[in-house]
N, C-alpha and C positions, 0 to 999 in steps of 0.2 A: 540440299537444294541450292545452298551459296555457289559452290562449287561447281555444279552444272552448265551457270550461267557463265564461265568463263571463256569455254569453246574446249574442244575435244582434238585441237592439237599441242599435241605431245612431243615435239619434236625438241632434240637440244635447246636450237637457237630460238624459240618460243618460248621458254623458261621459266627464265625474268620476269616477260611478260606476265605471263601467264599467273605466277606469285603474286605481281604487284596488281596485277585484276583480282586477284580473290581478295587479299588483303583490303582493296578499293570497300569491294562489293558488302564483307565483314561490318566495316564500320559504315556503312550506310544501315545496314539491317540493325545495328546496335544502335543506332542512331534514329531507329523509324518507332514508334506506337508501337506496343507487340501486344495490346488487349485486345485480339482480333476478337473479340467478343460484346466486346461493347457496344452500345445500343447508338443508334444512326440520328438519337432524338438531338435537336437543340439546346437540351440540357443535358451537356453531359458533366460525367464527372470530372474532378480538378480543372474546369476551364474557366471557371467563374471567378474575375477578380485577379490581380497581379502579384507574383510572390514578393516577400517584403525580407524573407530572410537570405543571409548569404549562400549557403548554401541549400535556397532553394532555385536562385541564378543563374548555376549555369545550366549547360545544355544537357541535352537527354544521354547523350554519348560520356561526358565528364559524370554525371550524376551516377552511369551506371558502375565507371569506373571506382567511384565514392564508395559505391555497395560493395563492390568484387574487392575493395580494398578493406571493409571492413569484417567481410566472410573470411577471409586469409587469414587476416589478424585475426579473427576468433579462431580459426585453424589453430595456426603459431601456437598459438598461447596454451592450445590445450595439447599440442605437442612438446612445449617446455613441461609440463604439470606432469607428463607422460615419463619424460625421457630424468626430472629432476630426480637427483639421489634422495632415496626415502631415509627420512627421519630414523624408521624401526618399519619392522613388517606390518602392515596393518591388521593382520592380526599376528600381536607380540609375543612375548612369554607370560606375560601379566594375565592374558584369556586365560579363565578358567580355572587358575590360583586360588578363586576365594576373595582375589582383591576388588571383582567387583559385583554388582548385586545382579542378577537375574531379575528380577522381578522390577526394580526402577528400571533400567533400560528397557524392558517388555513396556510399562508403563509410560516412557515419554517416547519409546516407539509411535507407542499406538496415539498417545496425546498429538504428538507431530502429526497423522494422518488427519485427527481430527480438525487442528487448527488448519492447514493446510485446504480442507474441503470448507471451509470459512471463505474465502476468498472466492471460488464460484458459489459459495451462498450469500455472499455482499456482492457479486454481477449481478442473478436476479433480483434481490431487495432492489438494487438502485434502479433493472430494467425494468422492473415493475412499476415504480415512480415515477419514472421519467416519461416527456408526451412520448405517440406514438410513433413519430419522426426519428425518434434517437434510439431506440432500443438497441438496438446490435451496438450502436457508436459505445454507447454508457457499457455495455460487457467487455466491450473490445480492451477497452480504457481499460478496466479494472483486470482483464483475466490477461492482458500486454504486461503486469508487473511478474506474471509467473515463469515468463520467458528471462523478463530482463534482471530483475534482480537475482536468483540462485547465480548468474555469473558470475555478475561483484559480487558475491556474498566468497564463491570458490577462490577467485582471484584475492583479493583484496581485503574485501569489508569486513569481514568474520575475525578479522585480527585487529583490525581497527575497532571492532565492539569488546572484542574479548581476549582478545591480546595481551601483554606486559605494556604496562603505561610506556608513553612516550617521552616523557618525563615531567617533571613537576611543574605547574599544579597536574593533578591526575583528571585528563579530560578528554584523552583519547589512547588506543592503543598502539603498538607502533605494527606495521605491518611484517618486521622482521620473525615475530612471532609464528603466525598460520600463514603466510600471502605464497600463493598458489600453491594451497593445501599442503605447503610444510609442517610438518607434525601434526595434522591432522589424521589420527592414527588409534589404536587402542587405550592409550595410553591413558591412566585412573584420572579423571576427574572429577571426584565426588560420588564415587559407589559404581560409575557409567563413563563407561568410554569416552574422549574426545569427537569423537565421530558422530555417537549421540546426540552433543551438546550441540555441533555445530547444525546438524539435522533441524532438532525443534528449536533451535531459538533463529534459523535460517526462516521456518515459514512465520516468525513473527515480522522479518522483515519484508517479506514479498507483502502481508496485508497493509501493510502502515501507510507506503503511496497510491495504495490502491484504494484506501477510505478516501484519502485527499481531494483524489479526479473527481470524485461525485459534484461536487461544489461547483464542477464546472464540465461535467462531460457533456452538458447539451451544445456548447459553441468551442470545447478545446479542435486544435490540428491533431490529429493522432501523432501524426510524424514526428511533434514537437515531444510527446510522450518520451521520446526513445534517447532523448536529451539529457527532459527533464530531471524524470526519476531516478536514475543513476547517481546523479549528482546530487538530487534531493536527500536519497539513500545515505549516503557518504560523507555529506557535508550536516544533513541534521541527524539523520538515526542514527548514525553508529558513535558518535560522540555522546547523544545523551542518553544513551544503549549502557557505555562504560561508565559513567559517570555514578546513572544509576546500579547498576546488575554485577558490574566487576570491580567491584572496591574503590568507584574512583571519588570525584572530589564532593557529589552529592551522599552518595554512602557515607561517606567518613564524616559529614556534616551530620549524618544524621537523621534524612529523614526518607521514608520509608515508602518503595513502593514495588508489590509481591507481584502483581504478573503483568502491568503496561499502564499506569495510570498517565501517568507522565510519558513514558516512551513510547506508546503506540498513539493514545486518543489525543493527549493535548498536542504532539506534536503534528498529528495529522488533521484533527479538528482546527486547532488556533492557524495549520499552513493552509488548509481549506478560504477561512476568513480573508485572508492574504491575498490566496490566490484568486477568490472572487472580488477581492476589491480591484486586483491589478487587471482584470478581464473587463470590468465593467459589465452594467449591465446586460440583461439577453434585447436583441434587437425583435427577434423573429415572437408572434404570439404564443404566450405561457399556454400550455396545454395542461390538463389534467392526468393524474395516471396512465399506463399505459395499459398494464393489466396488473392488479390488483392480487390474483390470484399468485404471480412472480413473488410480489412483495412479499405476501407472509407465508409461502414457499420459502424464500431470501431467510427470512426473520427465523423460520422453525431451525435452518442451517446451520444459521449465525447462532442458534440455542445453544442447540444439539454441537459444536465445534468447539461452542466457548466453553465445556464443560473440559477441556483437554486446555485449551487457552489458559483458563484459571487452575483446575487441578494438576496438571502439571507442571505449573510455574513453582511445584513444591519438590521438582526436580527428584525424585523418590513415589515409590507405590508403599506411602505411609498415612500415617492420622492426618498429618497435615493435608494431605491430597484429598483425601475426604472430605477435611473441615471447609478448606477451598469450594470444593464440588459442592458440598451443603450451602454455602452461602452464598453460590450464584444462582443458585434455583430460586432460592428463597427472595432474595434481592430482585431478581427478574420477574417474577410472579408478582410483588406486591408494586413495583414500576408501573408495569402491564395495568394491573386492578388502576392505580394511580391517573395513568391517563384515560382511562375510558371516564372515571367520574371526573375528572377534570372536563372532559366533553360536556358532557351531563352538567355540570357546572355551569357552564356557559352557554349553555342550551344546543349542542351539537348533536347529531346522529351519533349511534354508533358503527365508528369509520372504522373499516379494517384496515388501514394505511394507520391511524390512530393506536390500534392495539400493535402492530410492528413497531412503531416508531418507541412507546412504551417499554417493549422488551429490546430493545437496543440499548434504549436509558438506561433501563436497570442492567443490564449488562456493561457497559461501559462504567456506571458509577461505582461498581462492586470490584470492577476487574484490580486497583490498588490496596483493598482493603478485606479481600476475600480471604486470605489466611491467617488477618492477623487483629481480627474483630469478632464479638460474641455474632448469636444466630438477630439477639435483639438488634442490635448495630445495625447487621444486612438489611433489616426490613425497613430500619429509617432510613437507611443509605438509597435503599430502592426508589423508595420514595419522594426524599429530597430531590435526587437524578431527576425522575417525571416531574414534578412541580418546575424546578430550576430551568429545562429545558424548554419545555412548553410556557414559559413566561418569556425568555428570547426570542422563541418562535415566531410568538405572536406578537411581540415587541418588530421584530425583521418585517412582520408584514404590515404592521402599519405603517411601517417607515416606507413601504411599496418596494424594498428591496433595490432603493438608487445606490445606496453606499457601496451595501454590496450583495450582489444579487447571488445568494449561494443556492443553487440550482434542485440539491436535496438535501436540504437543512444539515450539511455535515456539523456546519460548527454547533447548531443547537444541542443535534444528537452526541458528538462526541468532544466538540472541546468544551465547553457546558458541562454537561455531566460528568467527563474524567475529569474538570480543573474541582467542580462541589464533591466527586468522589476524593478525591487528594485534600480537601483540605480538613471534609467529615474523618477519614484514614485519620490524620494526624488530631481529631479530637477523642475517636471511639478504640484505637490501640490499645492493646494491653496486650499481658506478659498472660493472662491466664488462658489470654484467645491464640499465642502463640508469634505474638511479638516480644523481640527483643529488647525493647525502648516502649516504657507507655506515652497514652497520646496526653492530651489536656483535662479531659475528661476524669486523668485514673491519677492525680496529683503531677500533672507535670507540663504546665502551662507552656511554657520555651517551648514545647515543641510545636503548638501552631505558630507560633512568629516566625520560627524558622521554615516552617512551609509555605508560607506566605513571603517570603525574602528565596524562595527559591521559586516559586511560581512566576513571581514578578520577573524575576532574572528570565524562566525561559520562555515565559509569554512573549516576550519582547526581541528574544532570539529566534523564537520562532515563526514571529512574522517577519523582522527583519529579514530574515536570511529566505525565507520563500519569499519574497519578493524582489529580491535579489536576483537569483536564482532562476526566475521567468525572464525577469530585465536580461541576462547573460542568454536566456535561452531565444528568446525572442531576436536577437540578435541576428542569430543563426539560423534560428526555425522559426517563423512565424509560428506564436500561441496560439493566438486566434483564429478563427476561418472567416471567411471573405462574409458579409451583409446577407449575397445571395446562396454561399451552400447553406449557413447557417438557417434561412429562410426557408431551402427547399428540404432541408432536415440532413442530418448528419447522417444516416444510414443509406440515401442512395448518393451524396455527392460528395461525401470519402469512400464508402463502404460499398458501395451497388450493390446493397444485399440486404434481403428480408420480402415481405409482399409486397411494396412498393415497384420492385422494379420490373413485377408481374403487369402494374398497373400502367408505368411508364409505358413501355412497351406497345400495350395497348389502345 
């Protein structure tokens, strides 16, 4: 249709012209609105309020060049990953030797699909909590980390988690190792492929940014998301990934933690706090639930996934994967019980936002301590998690949430409950439940001090560096969204999607 407009003589000496008319015409239409679909209301979307960040400045024409310049690059890159000399064949001579096990690779196969399906069952949980303004925004946010992180996970980050150190102290890996899937290949790893490892410990990092966003998905910019988490990925997870998981400088210290206590919850929980004090509070009216029914849909997912989350953090279809399995059920059931009488306690209904939040506790408090503590353990562990939790909670809301307004209690639910799961781990450990190192509990006191001199270290890294981190982002992408999307709700004035824009319309 560009081309029509130009005139339909074809003559030599019309040429030139005629090129330099299409070309004209080209960047006028690159340069025009192309949502011929949007709605003719007064409120529309992204009009409200003036961009703050750099690169939301310039014009529609540079901005689109930004995108086509960042699609290429993702081309390129997966044309080098294509064209690079392989390591060995990915499948080597090692298949099928003997060298490695059938049945662990079958098992964190299948555990990877489970954790992996965690992630849209932490989008409903939060769409289910959050008013009915934000729903799609609060999915958007959490299910935008399945896109972005598996890249840097291919490219880069998978060797920086689990790589050869970079060198001493041991606190990162160097990316010369895996970075763009070199030796990422058959190759033994502990009974299971490389390929495996890189698989399930991949969807632990797609959930880790994606717990975060909850704390603030009702007034975050999406845009800013695509910034963010990459660099949140990179700069927090995969450093304290290696530290903990590949022999780095906390392993060798000593102290213990089996499938994310420390690397998924605290660091998304304590970056959550951060990132809700660096947003400030919500402007627009708190609303209640949006649909309830989400949430403990959300919460039965997050069960049903964590059972592959914990059991196969024992990296093998062994006892240990069992013992794991056994003590998250159990943990998460007596959480569950834990808060509803805590309700009852203080004279509340019984909420089913209440009984989710519950087994989130207890899953998050168990998930360091699940393979390497008795059955007894689990059940105070469960339990501690819902008490500990629900005393923040309700501490946050009397403070009315000015410090900081965290949107769907991330930090109570998981940096709360993983920092009391990490520090119960290091009192209820023992060698008979399948740890290495007993904890305080079993004659060996050093080893809460030393959990506690590592807590403090990454509490303090981990908000530092998310707050950072937004500061650099914010920069660039405005975090925040404008008084009035935030007011008119995130789902139709980023998103134009859901029943709302039925209603607009109207």
């Amino acid at each position: 249709g560009i081309l029509n407009d130009v005139g339909a003589d074809d003559s030599h000496q019309r040429l030139p012209v005629t090129i330099l008319s299409a070309v004209e015409l080209l960047l006028r239409h690159l340069s025009a609105p192309t949502d011929s679909s949007a709605p003719t209301s007064s409120k529309m979307p992204f009009t409200a309020g003036l961009p703050s960040g750099l690169l939301e400045k310039p014009s529609p024409l540079l901005k689109k060049i930004m995108i086509g310049f960042v699609l290429a690059s993702l081309f390129g890159l997966a044309v080098a990953m294509t064209v690079a000399p392989p390591s060995q064949e990915l499948l080597g001579a090692e298949y099928g030797t003997g060298n490695l096990n059938s049945a662990s690779i079958s098992w964190l196969l299948f555990s990877s699909a489970l954790v992996l399906l965690m992630t849209p069952g932490l989008a409903f949980f939060y769409g289910g909590m959050i008013g009915h303004k934000n729903v799609i925004a609060t999915i958007s946010a959490v299910v935008i980390c399945m896109a972005i992180v598996p890249i840097f996970w291919s490219l880069m980050s998978f060797s920086l988690a689990f790589g050869d150190s970079a060198g001493h102290p041991d606190m990162i890996g160097t990316p010369r190792s895996y970075g763009l899937m070199y030796n990422v290949d058959s190759s033994d790893a502990g009974g299971y492929p490389v390929t495996t490892l890189f698989i399930f410990q991949g969807m632990f990092a797609i959930i880790t940014p994606a717990i975060l966003v909850g704390s603030i998905a009702d007034r975050v910019n999406f845009p800013s998301l695509m910034l963010f988490v990459p660099m949140w990925h990179m700069a927090v997870y995969c450093p304290v990934a290696f530290m903990v998981w590949n022999g780095g400088l906390i392993n060798q210290y000593g102290v213990l933690d089996f499938a994310g206590g420390m690397v998924v919850h605290m660091s998304s929980g304590w970056g959550a706090l951060a990132a809700a004090f660096f947003m400030g509070p919500r402007k627009a009216e708190v609303e209640g639930p949006a649909n309830v029914a989400y949430t403990i849909l959300g919460a039965a997912l997050l069960w049903f996934g964590w059972f592959g989350f914990n059991g196969g953090s024992a990296l093998a279809g062994n006892e240990f994967a069992a013992h794991a399995f056994l003590n998250t059920n159990v943990a998460t059931s007596t959480a569950m019980l834990a808060w509803i009488l805590l309700d009852q306690l203080f004279g509340k209904p019984f909420k089913v936002t209440g009984f989710a939040m519950g087994i989130v506790c207890g899953l998050v408090a168990i998930t360091p301590a699940c393979g390497l503590v008795n059955v007894g353990a689990a059940s105070i562990i469960g339990i501690m998690g819902s008490i500990c939790s629900y005393c923040v909670q309700v501490v946050m809301v009397m403070l009315g949430r000015k410090i900081a307004d965290d949107s769907l209690d991330v930090f109570a639910a998981h940096g709360v409950s993983g920092t009391a799961g990490m520090i119960m781990t290091s009192l209820f450990q023992t060698s008979e439940a399948g740890s290495y190192i007993d904890g305080a509990f079993y004659g060996n006191p050093s080893e809460l001090g030393k959990c506690m001199i590592v807590l403090l270290c990454l509490v303090g890294y981990y908000l530092l560096a998310t707050y950072i981190l937004m500061f650099i982002t914010n920069i660039f992408i405005s975090m925040r969204v404008t008084e009035e999307e935030e007011e008119e709700g995130l789902d139709f004035s980023k998103h134009y999607e859901g029943p709302y824009k039925g209603e607009e319309d109207a």
